[in-house]
MARDRENLUM-547118 format. One record per residue: residue number from 1; residue in three letters; x, y, z of N, C-alpha, C, O in turn. Coordinates in steps of 0.001 Angstrom, whole numbers, always signed. Each point is the difference from the previous one (the first is absolute). Layout:
REM residues N
tipa,ronu,n.east,n.north,n.up,ca.east,ca.north,ca.up,c.east,c.north,c.up,o.east,o.north,o.up
NUM,ALA,X,Y,Z,X,Y,Z,X,Y,Z,X,Y,Z
...
END
This chain:
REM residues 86
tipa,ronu,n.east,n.north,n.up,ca.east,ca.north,ca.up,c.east,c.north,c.up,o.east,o.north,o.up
1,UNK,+191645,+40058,+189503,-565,+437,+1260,-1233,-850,+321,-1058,+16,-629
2,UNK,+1383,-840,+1814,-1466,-604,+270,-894,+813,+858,+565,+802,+744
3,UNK,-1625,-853,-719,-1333,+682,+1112,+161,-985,+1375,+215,-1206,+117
4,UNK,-388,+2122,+707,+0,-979,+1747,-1496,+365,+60,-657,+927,-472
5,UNK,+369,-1990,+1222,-1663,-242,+983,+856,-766,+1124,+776,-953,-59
6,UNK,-1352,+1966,+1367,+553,-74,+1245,-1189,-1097,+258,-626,-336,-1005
7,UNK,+224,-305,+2361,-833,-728,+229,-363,+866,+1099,+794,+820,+462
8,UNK,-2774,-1085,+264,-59,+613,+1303,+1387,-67,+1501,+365,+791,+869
9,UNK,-44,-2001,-1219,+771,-665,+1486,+1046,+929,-159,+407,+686,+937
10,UNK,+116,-621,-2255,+1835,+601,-263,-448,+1523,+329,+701,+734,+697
11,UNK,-2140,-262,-1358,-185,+1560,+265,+256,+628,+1590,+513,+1047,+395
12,UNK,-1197,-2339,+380,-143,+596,+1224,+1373,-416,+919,+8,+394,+1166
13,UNK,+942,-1039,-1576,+1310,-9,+529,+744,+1075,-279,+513,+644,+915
14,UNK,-361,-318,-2166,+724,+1020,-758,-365,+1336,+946,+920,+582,+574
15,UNK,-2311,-122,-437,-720,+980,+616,+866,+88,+1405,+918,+789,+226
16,UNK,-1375,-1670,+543,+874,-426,+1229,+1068,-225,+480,+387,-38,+1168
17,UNK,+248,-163,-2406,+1628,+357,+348,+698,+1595,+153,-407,+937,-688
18,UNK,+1705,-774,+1872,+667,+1145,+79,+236,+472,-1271,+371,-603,-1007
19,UNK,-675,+1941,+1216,+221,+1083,-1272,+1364,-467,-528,-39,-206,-1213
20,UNK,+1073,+11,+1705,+1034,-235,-1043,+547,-1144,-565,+826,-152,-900
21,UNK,-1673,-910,+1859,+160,-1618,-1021,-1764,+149,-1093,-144,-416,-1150
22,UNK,-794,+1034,+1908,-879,-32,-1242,+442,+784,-1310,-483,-339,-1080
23,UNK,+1409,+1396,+1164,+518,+339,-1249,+1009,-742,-1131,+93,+14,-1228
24,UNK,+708,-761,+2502,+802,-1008,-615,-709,-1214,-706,+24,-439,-1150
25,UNK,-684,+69,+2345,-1140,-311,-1491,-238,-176,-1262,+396,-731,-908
26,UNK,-1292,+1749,+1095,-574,+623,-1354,+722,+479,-1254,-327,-48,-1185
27,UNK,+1210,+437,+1689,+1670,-87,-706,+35,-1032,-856,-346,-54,-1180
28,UNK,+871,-890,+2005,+117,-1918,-419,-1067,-46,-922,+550,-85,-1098
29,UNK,-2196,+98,+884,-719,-404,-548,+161,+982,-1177,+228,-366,-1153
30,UNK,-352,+1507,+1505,+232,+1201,-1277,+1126,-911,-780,-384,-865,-788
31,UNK,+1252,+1001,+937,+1390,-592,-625,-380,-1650,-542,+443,-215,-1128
32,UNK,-1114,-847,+1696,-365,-1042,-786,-892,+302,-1054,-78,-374,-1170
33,UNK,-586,+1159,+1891,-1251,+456,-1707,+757,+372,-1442,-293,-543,-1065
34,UNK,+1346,+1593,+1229,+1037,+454,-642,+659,-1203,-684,+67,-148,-1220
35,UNK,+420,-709,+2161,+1073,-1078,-495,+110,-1503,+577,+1112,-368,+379
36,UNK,-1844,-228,-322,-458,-1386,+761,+1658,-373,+130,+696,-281,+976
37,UNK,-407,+407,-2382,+1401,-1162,-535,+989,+671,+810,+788,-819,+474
38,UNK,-512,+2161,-101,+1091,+643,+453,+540,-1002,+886,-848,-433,+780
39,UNK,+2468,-273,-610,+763,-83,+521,+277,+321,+1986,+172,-711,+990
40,UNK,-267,+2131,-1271,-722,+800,+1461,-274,-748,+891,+623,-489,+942
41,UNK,-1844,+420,-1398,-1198,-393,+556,+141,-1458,+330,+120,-825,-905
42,UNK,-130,+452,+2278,+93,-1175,+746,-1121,-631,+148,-703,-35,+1009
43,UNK,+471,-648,-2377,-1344,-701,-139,+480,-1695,-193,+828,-424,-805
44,UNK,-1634,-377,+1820,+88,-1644,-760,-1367,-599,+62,-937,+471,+644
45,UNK,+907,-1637,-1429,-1286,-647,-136,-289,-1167,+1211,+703,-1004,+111
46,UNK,-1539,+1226,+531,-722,-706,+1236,-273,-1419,-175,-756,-343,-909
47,UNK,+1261,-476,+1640,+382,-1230,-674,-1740,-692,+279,-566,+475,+984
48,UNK,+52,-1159,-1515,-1454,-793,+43,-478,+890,-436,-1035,-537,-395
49,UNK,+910,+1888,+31,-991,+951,-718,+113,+870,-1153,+341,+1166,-203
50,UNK,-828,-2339,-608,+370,+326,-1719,-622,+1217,-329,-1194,+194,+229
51,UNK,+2194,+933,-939,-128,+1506,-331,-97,+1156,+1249,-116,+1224,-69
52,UNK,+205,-2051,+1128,+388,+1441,+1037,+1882,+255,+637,+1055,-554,-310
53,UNK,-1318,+1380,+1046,+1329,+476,+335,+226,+709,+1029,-955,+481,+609
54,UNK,+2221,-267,-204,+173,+855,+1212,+869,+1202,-342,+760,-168,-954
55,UNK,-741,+1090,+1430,+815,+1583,-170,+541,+530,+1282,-732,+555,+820
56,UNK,+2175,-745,-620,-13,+326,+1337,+145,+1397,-119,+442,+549,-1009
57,UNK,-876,+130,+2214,+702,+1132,+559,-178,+209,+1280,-1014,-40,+698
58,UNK,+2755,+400,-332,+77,-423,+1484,-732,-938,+683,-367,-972,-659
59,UNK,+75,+1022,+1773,-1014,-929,+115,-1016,-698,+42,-369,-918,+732
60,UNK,-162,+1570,-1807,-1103,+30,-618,-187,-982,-901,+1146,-95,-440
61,UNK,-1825,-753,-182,-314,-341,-1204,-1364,-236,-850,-595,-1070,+122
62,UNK,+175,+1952,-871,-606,-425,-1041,-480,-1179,-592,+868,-869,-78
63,UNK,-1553,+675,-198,-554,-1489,-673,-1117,+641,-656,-759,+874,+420
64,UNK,+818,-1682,-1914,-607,+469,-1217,+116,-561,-999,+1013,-697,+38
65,UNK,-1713,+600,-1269,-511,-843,-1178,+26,+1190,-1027,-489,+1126,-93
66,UNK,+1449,-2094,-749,+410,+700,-1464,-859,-974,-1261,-125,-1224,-34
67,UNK,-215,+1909,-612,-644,-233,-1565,+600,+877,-256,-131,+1122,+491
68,UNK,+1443,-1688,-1869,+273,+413,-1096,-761,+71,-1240,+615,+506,-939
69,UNK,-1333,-739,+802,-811,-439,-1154,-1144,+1506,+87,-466,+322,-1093
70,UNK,+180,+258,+1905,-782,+1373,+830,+808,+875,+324,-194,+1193,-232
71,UNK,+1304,-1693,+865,+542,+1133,+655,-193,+202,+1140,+376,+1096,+418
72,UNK,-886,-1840,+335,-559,+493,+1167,+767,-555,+969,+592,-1034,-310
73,UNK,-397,+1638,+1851,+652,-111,+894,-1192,-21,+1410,-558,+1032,+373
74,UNK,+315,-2440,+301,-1350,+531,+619,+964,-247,+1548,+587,-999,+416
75,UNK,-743,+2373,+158,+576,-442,+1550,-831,-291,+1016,-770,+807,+522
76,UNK,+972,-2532,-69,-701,-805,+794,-1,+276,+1338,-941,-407,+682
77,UNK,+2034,+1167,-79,+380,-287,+1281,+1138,+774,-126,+751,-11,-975
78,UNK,-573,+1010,+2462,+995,+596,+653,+738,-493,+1330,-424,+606,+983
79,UNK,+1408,-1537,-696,-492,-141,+1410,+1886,-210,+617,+1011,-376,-594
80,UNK,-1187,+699,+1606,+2028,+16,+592,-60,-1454,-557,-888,-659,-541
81,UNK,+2437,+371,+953,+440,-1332,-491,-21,-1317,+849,+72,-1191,-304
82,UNK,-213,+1946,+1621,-307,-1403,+717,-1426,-1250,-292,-177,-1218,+8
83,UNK,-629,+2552,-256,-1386,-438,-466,-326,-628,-1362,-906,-829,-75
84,UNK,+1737,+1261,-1197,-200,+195,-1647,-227,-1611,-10,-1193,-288,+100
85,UNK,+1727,-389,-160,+277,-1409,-82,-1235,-1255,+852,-265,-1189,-178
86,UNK,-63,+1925,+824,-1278,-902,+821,-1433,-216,-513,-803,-652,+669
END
Protein backbone atom coordinates (compact mmCIF):
# COMPACT_ATOMS: atom_id res chain seq x y z
CA UNK A 1 0.00 0.00 0.00
CA UNK A 2 1.52 3.27 -0.98
CA UNK A 3 0.49 6.78 0.89
CA UNK A 4 -0.98 9.56 -1.71
CA UNK A 5 -0.07 13.42 -1.20
CA UNK A 6 -2.59 15.22 -3.36
CA UNK A 7 -0.95 18.60 -4.47
CA UNK A 8 -2.77 22.24 -3.81
CA UNK A 9 -3.72 22.47 -7.80
CA UNK A 10 -5.13 18.58 -7.87
CA UNK A 11 -6.98 19.50 -4.31
CA UNK A 12 -8.77 22.31 -5.77
CA UNK A 13 -9.87 20.49 -9.08
CA UNK A 14 -10.94 17.42 -7.32
CA UNK A 15 -13.07 19.93 -4.89
CA UNK A 16 -14.57 21.43 -8.09
CA UNK A 17 -15.48 18.72 -9.86
CA UNK A 18 -19.39 17.26 -10.19
CA UNK A 19 -20.25 15.15 -7.25
CA UNK A 20 -20.20 12.06 -9.29
CA UNK A 21 -16.97 12.34 -11.41
CA UNK A 22 -15.33 13.81 -8.09
CA UNK A 23 -16.20 10.45 -6.55
CA UNK A 24 -15.02 8.61 -9.47
CA UNK A 25 -12.15 10.08 -8.77
CA UNK A 26 -11.24 9.50 -5.64
CA UNK A 27 -12.16 6.01 -6.32
CA UNK A 28 -9.27 5.82 -9.04
CA UNK A 29 -6.76 7.29 -6.52
CA UNK A 30 -8.11 5.18 -3.48
CA UNK A 31 -7.60 2.08 -5.72
CA UNK A 32 -3.88 3.20 -6.99
CA UNK A 33 -2.85 3.67 -3.36
CA UNK A 34 -4.17 0.02 -2.85
CA UNK A 35 -2.50 -1.28 -6.07
CA UNK A 36 -0.33 0.98 -8.41
CA UNK A 37 0.54 -2.46 -10.38
CA UNK A 38 -3.20 -3.51 -10.80
CA UNK A 39 -3.82 -4.33 -14.43
CA UNK A 40 -7.31 -2.24 -14.00
CA UNK A 41 -6.02 0.58 -13.71
CA UNK A 42 -5.27 2.51 -17.00
CA UNK A 43 -2.04 3.90 -16.10
CA UNK A 44 1.07 4.76 -18.71
CA UNK A 45 4.31 6.53 -18.32
CA UNK A 46 4.43 10.19 -19.83
CA UNK A 47 6.84 10.20 -22.40
CA UNK A 48 9.89 13.11 -21.58
CA UNK A 49 8.97 12.78 -17.83
CA UNK A 50 11.05 10.34 -16.02
CA UNK A 51 8.89 8.65 -12.97
CA UNK A 52 5.54 10.31 -13.66
CA UNK A 53 2.36 9.04 -15.18
CA UNK A 54 -1.06 9.30 -16.26
CA UNK A 55 -4.39 7.45 -14.80
CA UNK A 56 -7.19 7.77 -16.88
CA UNK A 57 -10.65 8.05 -15.82
CA UNK A 58 -13.13 8.90 -18.19
CA UNK A 59 -12.15 11.94 -19.13
CA UNK A 60 -10.25 12.80 -16.81
CA UNK A 61 -6.66 12.19 -16.22
CA UNK A 62 -4.47 12.16 -13.41
CA UNK A 63 -0.86 12.85 -13.54
CA UNK A 64 1.44 11.79 -10.74
CA UNK A 65 4.88 10.57 -9.43
CA UNK A 66 5.60 7.20 -8.02
CA UNK A 67 8.62 6.33 -5.60
CA UNK A 68 8.86 2.81 -5.06
CA UNK A 69 11.57 2.91 -2.90
CA UNK A 70 8.82 5.14 -0.20
CA UNK A 71 5.90 4.16 -1.42
CA UNK A 72 4.65 7.12 -2.21
CA UNK A 73 2.18 8.20 -4.84
CA UNK A 74 2.30 12.17 -5.13
CA UNK A 75 -0.80 13.48 -7.27
CA UNK A 76 0.47 16.40 -9.45
CA UNK A 77 -2.45 17.33 -11.38
CA UNK A 78 -6.17 16.61 -12.14
CA UNK A 79 -7.18 17.95 -15.35
CA UNK A 80 -9.88 16.66 -18.51
CA UNK A 81 -7.93 15.30 -21.33
CA UNK A 82 -7.96 17.86 -23.75
CA UNK A 83 -5.83 19.90 -21.40
CA UNK A 84 -3.50 16.85 -19.49
CA UNK A 85 -0.88 16.89 -22.18
CA UNK A 86 -0.14 20.73 -22.59
Amino acid sequence: MYDIIISKEAQKKLKNLAKNERFRVAEKIAWLGRDPDDVKLDIKPLEGEKGYFRLRVGDWRIIFLRDDVIELISIEKIKARGDAYK
